[in-house]
Each structure stands twice: as structure tokens, then as C-alpha cells.
C-alpha positions as CSV (number, residue, x, y, z in Angstrom):
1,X,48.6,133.8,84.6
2,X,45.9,134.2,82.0
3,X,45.8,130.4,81.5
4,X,45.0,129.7,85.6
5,X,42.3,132.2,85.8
6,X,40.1,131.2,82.8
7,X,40.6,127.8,84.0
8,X,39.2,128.5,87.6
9,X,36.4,130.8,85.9
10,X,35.5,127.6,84.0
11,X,35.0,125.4,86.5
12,X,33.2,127.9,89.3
13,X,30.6,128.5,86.1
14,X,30.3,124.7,85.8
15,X,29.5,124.1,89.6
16,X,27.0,127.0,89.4
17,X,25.1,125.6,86.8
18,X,25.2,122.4,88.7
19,X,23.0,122.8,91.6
20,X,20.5,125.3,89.1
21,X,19.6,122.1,86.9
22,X,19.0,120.2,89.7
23,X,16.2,122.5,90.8
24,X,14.6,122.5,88.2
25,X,14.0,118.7,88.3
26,X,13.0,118.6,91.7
27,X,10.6,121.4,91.0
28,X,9.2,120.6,87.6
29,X,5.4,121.7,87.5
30,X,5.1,122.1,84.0
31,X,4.6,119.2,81.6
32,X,3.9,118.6,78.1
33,X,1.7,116.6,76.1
34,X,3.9,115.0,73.1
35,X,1.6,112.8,70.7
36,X,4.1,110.4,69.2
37,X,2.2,108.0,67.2
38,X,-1.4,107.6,65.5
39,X,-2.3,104.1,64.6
40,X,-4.2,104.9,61.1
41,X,-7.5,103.3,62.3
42,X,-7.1,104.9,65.7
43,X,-7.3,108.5,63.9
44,X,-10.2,109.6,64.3
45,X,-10.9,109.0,67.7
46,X,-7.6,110.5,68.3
47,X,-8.8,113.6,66.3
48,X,-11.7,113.6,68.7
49,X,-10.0,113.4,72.0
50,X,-6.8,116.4,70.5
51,X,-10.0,118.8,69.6
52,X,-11.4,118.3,73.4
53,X,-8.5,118.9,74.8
54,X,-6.7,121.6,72.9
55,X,-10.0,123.3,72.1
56,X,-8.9,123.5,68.4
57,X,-11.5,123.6,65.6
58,X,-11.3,119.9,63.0
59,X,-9.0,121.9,60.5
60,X,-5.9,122.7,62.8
61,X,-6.5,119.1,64.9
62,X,-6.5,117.0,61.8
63,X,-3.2,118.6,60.8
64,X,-1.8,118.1,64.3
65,X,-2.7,114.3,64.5
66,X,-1.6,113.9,61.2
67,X,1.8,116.0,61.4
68,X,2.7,113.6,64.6
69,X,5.2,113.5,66.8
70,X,3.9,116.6,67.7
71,X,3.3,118.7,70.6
72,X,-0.5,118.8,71.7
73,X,0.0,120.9,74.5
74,X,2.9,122.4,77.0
75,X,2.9,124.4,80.1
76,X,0.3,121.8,81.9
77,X,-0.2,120.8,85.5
78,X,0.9,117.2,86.4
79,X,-3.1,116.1,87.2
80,X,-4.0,118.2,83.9
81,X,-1.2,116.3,81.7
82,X,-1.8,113.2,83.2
83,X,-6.2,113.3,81.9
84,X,-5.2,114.7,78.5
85,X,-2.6,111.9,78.6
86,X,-4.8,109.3,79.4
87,X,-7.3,110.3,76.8
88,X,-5.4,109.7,73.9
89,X,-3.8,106.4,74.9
90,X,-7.7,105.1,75.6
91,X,-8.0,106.7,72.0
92,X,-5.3,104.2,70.5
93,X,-2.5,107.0,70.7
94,X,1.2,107.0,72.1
95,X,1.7,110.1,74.0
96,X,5.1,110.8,75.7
């Protein structure tokens, strides 16, 4: 008997889960900035456009450009993600 209950408790956690992930994709309002690349002669306007954005002083954004894939920024709205994205590929940058 212990072998048919476990089972069925398996599989009714499974479907549960199920429709949860699928509402977080329909409602995803949150999105990251991921810098993935930084073309060395790109670097400092890429430096430029990660200080604008993230407000960080030349120290911290010169490590962040250069410690890339990195993440520039999480938690965004979909119009804000979108500009910041938009910046650094005008910059030279890949951004994910």
C-alpha cells in the first residue's frame, strides 16, 4: 500500500507545479539586464552607458564590464529593460 500512495502523491505534486510555472510566464514583469560580451574597443563606451544606467561610480562599472557575462541589472520593467538594453548594444555590447 505504501508503494501506491507515494506514487499518487508524486504525480498530484507534479500537476500542481504545472499550472504554477505556467503563470509565471504569462505574467513575467521583471526582467534582467545580462551583459554578455564587450568587444575590447567597444569598452569604454560600454563603461559609459553601465555607469548611466546602473548609477555606479567608474571603479565598480569598470569591474562589471570587465568581469562580463555579468548581470547589469534585475528586477526591471519590460520598457525600462528594453532602453538600458538598447544602450549598450548602440554601445557595441551583447546584452541578453
Amino acid at each position: 500500500f505504501g508503494v501506491d500512495a507515494s506514487a499518487s502523491a508524486g504525480g498530484g505534486m507534479l500537476m500542481a507545479a504545472a499550472p504554477a510555472a505556467a503563470e509565471e510566464v504569462e505574467e513575467k514583469t521583471e526582467f534582467d539586464v545580462m551583459l554578455l560580451e564587450v568587444p575590447k574597443d567597444k569598452k569604454i563606451a560600454i563603461l559609459k552607458v553601465v555607469r548611466g544606467i546602473t548609477g555606479l561610480g567608474l571603479k565598480e562599472a569598470k569591474e562589471l564590464v570587465e568581469s562580463a557575462p555579468k548581470l547589469v541589472q534585475a528586477g526591471l520593467a519590460k520598457d525600462a529593460a528594453e532602453t538600458a538594453k538598447k544602450q549598450i548594444e548602440d554601445a557595441g555590447g551583447k546584452v541578453e
